[in-house]
N, C-alpha and C positions, 0 to 999 in steps of 0.2 A: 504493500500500500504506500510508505513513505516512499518508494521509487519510481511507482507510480505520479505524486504528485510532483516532486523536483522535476518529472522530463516535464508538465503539462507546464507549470510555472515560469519555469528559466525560460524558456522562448521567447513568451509573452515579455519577460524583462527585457531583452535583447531587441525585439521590436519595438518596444515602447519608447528605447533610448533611439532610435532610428527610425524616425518617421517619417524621411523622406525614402525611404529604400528603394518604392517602387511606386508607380501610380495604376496600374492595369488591375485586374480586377479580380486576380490570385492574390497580389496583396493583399487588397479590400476581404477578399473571402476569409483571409486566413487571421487577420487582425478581427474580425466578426467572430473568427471560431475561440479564438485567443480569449475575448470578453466573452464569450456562454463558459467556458471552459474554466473560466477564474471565479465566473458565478455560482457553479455546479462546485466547485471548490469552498468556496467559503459560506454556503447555505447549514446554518445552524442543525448540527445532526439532532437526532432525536433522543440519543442518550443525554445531550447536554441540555437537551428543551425538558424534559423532565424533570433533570434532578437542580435546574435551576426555576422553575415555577415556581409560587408560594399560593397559599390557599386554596388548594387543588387537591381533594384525600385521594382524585384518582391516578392524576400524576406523582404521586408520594409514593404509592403504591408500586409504580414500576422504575423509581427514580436510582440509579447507579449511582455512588458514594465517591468511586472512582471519576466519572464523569464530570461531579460536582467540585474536582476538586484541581481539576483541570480547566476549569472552566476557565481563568483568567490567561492560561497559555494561549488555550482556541481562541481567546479574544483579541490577544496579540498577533495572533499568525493571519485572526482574519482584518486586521488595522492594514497591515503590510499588502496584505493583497489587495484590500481595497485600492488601498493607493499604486500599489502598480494597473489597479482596474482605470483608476481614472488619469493616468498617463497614457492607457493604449486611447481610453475612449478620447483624449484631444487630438492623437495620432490621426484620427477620422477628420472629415469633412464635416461642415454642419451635416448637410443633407442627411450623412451616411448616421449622425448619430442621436437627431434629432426626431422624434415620437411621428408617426403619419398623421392625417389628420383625418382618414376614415379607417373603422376598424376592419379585419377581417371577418367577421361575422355577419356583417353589413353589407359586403362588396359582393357580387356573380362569382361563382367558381369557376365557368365556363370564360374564358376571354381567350384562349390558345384555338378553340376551332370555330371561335365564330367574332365577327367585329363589328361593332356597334360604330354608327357617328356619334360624334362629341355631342353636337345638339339633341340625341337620342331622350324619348322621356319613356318612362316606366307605363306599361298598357293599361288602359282602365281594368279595374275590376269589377265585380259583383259583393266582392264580400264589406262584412263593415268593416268601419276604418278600425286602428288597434290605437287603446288607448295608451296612455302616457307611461303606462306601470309596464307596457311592454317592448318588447325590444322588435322595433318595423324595420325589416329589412329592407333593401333596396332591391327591387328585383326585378330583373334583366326580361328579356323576351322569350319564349316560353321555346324550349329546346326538344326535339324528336324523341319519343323513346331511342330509338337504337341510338343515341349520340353518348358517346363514352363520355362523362365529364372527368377532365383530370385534377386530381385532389390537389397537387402542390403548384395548379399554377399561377396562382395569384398569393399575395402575400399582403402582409400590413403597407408598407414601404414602398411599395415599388419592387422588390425583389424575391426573385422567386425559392420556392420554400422556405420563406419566415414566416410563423404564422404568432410568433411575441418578438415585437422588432427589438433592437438592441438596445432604446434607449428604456424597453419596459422591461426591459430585463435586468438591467442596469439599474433601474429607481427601484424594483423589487427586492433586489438583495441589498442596495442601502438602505432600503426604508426597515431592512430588519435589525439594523446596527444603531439606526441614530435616535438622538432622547427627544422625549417629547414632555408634555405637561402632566405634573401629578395630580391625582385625582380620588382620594379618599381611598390609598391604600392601593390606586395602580401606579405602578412604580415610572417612574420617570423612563428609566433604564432599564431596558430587558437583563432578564438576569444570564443571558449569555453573553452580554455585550460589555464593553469598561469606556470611558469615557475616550478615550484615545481612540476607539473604535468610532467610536460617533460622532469625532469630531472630523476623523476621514472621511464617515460616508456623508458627511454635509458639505464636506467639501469638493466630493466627488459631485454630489446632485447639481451643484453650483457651476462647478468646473467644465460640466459636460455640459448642461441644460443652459447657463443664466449665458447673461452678453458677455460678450469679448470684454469689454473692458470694465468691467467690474473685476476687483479683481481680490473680493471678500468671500468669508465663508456664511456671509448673510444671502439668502436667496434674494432674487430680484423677482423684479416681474417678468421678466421673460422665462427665469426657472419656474415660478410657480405655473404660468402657463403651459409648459411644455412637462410638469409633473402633473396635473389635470388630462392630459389628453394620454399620458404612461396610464392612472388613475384609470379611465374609462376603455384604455383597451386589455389592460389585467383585468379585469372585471369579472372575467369567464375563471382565469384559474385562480382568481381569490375565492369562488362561488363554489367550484370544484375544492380545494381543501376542505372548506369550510362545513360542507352537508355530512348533513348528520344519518348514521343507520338508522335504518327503519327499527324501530320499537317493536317486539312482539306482542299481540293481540289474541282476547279469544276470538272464538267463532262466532263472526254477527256482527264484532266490534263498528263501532262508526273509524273510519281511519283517518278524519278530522273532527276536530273539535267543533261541533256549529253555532258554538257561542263565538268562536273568535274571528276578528275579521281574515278576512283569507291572505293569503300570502303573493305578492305578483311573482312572474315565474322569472329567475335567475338567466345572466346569459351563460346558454349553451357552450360549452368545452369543445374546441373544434377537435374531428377526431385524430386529426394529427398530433395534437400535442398531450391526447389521454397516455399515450406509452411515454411520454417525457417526464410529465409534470409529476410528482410527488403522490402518493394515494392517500383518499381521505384519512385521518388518525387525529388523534388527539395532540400530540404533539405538531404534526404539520397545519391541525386548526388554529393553533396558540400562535406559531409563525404568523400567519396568514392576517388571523387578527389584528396584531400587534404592526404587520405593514398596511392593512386597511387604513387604522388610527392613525399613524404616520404620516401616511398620504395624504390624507384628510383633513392634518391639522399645518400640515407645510404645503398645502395647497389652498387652503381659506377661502375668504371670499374676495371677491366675486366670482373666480375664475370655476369651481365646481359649474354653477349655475352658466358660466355661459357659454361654457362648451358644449357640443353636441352631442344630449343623449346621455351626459354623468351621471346626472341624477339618476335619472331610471338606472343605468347599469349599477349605481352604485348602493342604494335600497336595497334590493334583496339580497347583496353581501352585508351589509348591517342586520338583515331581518334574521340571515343564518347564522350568524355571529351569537343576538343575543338568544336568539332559540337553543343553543346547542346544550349537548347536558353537561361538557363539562366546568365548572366554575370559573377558572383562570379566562375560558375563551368569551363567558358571558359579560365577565369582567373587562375585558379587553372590548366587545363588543358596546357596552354600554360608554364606555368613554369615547369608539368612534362614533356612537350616536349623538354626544352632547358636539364632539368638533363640529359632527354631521350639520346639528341643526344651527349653532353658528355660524355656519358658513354659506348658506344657501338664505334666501328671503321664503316671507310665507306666501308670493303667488307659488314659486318652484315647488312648495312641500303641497300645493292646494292636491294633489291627487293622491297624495301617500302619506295623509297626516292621520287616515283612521288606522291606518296597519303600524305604522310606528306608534302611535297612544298607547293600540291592543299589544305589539310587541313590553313595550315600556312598563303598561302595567303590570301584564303577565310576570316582567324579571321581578319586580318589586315585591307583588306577591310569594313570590319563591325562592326567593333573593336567600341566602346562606349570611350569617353574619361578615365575612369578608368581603363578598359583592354589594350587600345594601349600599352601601356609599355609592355607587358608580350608579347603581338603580336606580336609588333615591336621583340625583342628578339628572341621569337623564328621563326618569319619567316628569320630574319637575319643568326641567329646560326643554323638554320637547313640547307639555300642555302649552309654556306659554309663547314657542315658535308659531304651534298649530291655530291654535285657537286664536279667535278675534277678542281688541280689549275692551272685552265687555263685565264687569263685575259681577251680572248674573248668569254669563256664561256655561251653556252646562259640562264642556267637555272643564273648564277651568274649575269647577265646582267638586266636579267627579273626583280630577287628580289628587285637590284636596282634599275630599274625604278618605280616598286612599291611601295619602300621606297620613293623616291624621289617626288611622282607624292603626298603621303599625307604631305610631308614636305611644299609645294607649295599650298596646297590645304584646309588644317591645320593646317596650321603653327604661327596662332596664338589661337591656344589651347596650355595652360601653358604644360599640361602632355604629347603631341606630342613632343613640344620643347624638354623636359625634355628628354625623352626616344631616338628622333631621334640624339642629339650630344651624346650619350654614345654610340648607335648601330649602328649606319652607318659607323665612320671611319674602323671599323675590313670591311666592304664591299669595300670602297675605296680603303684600302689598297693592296686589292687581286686585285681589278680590276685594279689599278695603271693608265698606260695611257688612257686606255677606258674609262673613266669617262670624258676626256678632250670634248669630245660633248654635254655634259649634264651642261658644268663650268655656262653657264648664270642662269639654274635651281638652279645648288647650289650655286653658290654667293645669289641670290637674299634669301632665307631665313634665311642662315647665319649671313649675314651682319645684320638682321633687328636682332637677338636673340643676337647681339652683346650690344645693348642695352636694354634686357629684364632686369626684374624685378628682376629676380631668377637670382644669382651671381653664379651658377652651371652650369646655360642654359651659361651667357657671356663666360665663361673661357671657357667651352665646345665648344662655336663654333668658339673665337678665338685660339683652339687647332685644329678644326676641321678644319679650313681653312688654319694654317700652313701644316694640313698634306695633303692636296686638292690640294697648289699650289709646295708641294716638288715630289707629282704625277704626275704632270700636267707642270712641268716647260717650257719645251719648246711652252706652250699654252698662259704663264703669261704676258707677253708683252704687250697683246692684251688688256687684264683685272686689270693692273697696275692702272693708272689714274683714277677708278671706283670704287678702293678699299681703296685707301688714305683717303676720305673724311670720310666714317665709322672708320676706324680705329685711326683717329684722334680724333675725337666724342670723341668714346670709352675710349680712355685713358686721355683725359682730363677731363672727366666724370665720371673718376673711385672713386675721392672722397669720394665719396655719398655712397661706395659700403665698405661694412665688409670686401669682399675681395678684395683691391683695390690692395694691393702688388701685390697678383698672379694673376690678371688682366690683368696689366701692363706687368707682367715679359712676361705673354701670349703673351701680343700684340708688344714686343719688339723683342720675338722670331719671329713674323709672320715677322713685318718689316723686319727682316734680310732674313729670304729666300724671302720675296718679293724682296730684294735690291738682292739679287745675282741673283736671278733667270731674273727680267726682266730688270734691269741693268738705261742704263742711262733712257728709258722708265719711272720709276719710280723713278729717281733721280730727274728727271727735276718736276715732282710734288710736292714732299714734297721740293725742293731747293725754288719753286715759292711761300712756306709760309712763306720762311724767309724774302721775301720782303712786306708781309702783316702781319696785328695787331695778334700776335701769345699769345694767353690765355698763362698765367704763367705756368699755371699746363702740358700745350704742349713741354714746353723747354726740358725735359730729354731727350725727343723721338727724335727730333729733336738733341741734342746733342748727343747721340745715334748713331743715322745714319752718323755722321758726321764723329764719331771714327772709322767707320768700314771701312777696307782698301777695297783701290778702285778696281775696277770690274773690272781683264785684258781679251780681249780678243785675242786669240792667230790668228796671220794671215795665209791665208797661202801660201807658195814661189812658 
C-alpha cells in the first residue's frame, strides 16, 4: 500500500513544479488524472471517520483505537497533499479547472450520433410541467429505438468521460478538511482534520476557484460563485452517500409515514460514477455531510439562490442528511440546514419550506441529547426563514409550541437548557404578544435554569425572561408575585458563580421591566422583604428598585 501511494504522489509533484511541460492534450489528460488520483488519496478512510466522531453510540461501536490515534498523522499527510493538489490545479487553465455551468444530468446523452442547431429548442410536450422540488431535465429530440446511445459521450465540461469535472472534485475533498462555524456541540473541525489541514484546503478552494489577483486565503466572489455551481453539480453523489437502508417492516406496513410531508426526489447518480463513488455507510454519510455544510456555509448568499437549479439539487441532500438514523450525520445535517436557510431568501425556500419544517420538526422530536442543539437551531431558524412575519402565524406558532413543549419536558437535560435560552428568544420575539398564553409554560422552566449549574444556561434565561415579560407586558401583573422569589434566589446566589457580575446586571435588568411593566403589583413584593431578615448579598437589588422612579399612571378625564 505505502508503494502504492509514493508512485501515484511523486509524479503529480514533479508536474506541478512544471507546468509549462507541454500544452497538447496528454498533458491536460494526465494532470486531470494526477488531481482525481490525489483526491482518491486523501479522502478520509472510514476507520478514521469513526473512531474520530463524537456523539455517535453507532460509530463508537465500530471505532479503531488505532485509527484514533493516528489521526493527526492522516491529517498531516492529507495538508501536504492538499497542497500539492492545489499547485497541479493552477498548472490548468481557467477553463480546464473551472466548474461547467450545466450539469451532467441535465445535458442529452446522445450528441456523438446525432447534431442538433444551436438555435435548437426542446419539443413541446403533453405532460405537466415539473415543479420546482424536481430536477427538469433538458431534453433533446426524441431518438429511434434501435439508436445505440453512448454512455460516456458527453461530460460536465466539455470533455469527454467526466461525468464530476475537476473542479467538483476538487471542492469535495477540501470541503472535507476545512473548518466551519460551531454550532451547539458540532465541532468547528472535523475530527479527522487539524487546523493546518484546513487552512490548505481554503487555500486550495481560493487558489483554484477565486480571481487571479486576489491573492488571500479569504474566498472572493468569484470562488464562492464557482463553489455554488461544484455545490449543484455534487449534488447527485452527496444524495448517493447520504441514503439511508431501507428499514425492515411487517407485512401491510404503510412504507411512508402519511403524516409527514413527502420528501422531493434527490438527483439521480449517473451510472457511470455508481462503481467510482464511495457506497452508502455511515461513515461515508458523516463525510458527505460534513462537505454538504461546508459548501453551504463558504458559498452563502446570494450565490446558492442564483444559480441554476441549487436549490432544488441541494434540499433533498439536506432532507437525507437530517433523516438518516445515525446521530453525528443528523447533526451534521441540521447545521447545513441552519447555513441552508441563511443563505437563500424566502421566495427560493417558497416550494420546500413544508418539507424542511416537517424535516426540522421530526429531528427535534427525536433529537438525542447531543443533537438537540443543532435541532433546536435549525427547527427555530428555519420557522422563521419559512414562514411570513406574522405574530399569529400558524407555522410560527407550531414551532413554538414545539420548542416549548421539550423545554417543559426536558428541561433538565444540561444540553436542552443550553441550546433552548440561545434559540427561542429570536421565536418570542417575532411572536411578541402571542406567547402571552403559553407565560405559565415559560416561567416554569426559566425560572428553574435561573439556578443551573452552567452560568451560560443562568444569564441566558434571566435575559430570556427580560425579553418574555417586555412581550408580554400587559400579561405581567398577573405573574409578578411568582417571579420575585427566583429572582431573588438568583442574585443573592450569584457569588458562587464566575459570572456573578453579568448575572446580577441580568437580573437587575429583568427587575426593572418587571417594576414598570407590573407596577405596584410587584412593588408591594419585593417592599414586603424589606420588613423581613434580607441576606447581605440581596441589599443592591433591593437598593436598586428603590432608585428607580416611581410608576405614573396616567388617568383618564
Amino acid at each position: 500500500g505505502g508503494l502504492g501511494r509514493s508512485w501515484l504522489v511523486e509524479p503529480m509533484v514533479q508536474l506541478a513544479e512544471n507546468p509549462d511541460v507541454a500544452s497538447d492534450g496528454t498533458s491536460l489528460t494526465y494532470r486531470r488524472n494526477a488531481v482525481r488520483a490525489l483526491a482518491e488519496l486523501i479522502e478520509p478512510s472510514a476507520a478514521a471517520v469513526s473512531s474520530t466522531a463524537r456523539g455517535d453510540p453507532a460509530l463508537a461501536l465500530v471505532a479503531d483505537p488505532t485509527a484514533a490515534a493516528s489521526a493527526s498523522q492522516d491529517a498531516a499527510l492529507a495538508c501536504e497533499r492538499l497542497e500539492r493538489m492545489t499547485l497541479t490545479l493552477e498548472s490548468l487553465s481557467v477553463k480546464e479547472r473551472y466548474p461547467p455551468r450545466r450539469y451532467q444530468d441535465a445535458l442529452p446523452r446522445d450528441t456523438s450520433s446525432r447534431s442538433f442547431p444551436d438555435d435548437s429548442t426542446p419539443p413541446p410536450t403533453t405532460s405537466r410541467k415539473a415543479l420546482i422540488v424536481e430536477i427538469e431535465d433538458v431534453t433533446s429530440a426524441s431518438v429511434e429505438d434501435n439508436t445505440e446511445v453512448p454512455l460516456g459521450a458527453t461530460s460536465t465540461s466539455g470533455r469527454d468521460d467526466e461525468y464530476l469535472s475537476i473542479a467538483s472534485t476538487s471542492a469535495l475533498t477540501a470541503a472535507a478538511y476545512v473548518s466551519g462555524a460551531e454550532l451547539h456541540g458540532v465541532d468547528a473541525l472535523p475530527g479527522w482534520s487539524s487546523p493546518a489541514a484546513a487552512t490548505a484546503a481554503r487555500a486550495l478552494l481560493q487558489r483554484a476557484f477565486g480571481a487571479a489577483t486576489q491573492h488571500t486565503d479569504a474566498l472572493d466572489e468569484q470562488a464562492r460563485e464557482n463553489l455554488a455551481r461544484c455545490l449543484g453539480e455534487s449534488a447527485p453523489v452527496l444524495a448517493h452517500c447520504l441514503a439511508n437502508e431501507p428499514e425492515p417492516r411487517w407485512g401491510g406496513e404503510a412504507e411512508h409515514d402519511g403524516r409527514r410531508e413527502p420528501r422531493p426526489p434527490a438527483p439521480e447518480l449517473p451510472p457511470e460514477l455508481a462503481g467510482v463513488v464511495q457506497p452508502a455507510s455511515a461513515e461515508s454519510a458523516l463525510v458527505a455531510a460534513t462537505r454538504l455544510r461546508r459548501l453551504i456555509e463558504m458559498v452563502g448568499y446570494p450565490w446558492i439562490g442564483r444559480n441554476e437549479n441549487v436549490v432544488a439539487r441541494v434540499v433533498p441532500c439536506v432532507l437525507r442528511a437530517m433523516d438518516h438514523k445515525n446521530a453525528s450525520v443528523r447533526r451534521e445535517g441540521c447545521a447545513a440546514l441552519v447555513a441552508f436557510v441563511a443563505s437563500v431568501t424566502r421566495t427560493e425556500l417558497r416550494w420546500h419550506g413544508a418539507a424542511l419544517l416537517d424535516a426540522a420538526s421530526s429531528t427535534l422530536s427525536a433529537s438525542s441529547p447531543e443533537v438537540f442543539g443543532a435541532a433546536a437551531a435549525a427547527h427555530v431558524r428555519t420557522a422563521l426563514a419559512v414562514c411570513p412575519d406574522d405574530t399569529r402565524d400558524p407555522g410560527l406558532t407550531a414551532a413554538f409550541t414545539a420548542i416549548l413543549e421539550a423545554a417543559n419536558s426536558r428541561g433538565h437535560e444540561p444540553e436542552v437548557a443550553a441550546a433552548w435560552v440561545v434559540e427561542a428568544p429570536a421565536l418570542i420575539a417575532a411572536l411578541k404578544l402571542s406567547v402571552a398564553s403559553h407565560l405559565d409554560k415559560i416561567f416554569t422552566p426559566l425560572l428553574s435554569w435561573l439556578h443551573a449549574r452552567d452560568d451560560a444556561v443562568a444569564c441566558g434565561a434571566a435575559s430570556c425572561l427580560e425579553l418574555t415579560c417586555k412581550m408580554t407586558w400587559p400579561r405581567i401583573p398577573g405573574h409578578a408575585a411568582s417571579l420575585w422569589p427566583d429572582v431573588a434566589r438568583a442574585y443573592a446566589e450569584a457569588d458562587a458563580r464566575g459570572a456573578a457580575d453579568e448575572l446580577r446586571t441580568q437580573l437587575k435588568n429583568l427587575a426593572a421591566v418587571l417594576q414598570l411593566a407590573a407596577g405596584d403589583a410587584f412593588e408591594e413584593v419585593w417592599c414586603r422583604s424589606k420588613n423581613e431578615p434580607v441576606p447581605s448579598e440581596l441589599e443592591p437589588l433591593i437598593a436598586y428598585l428603590e432608585s428607580l422612579p416611581a410608576r405614573v399612571v396616567s388617568g383618564s378625564k
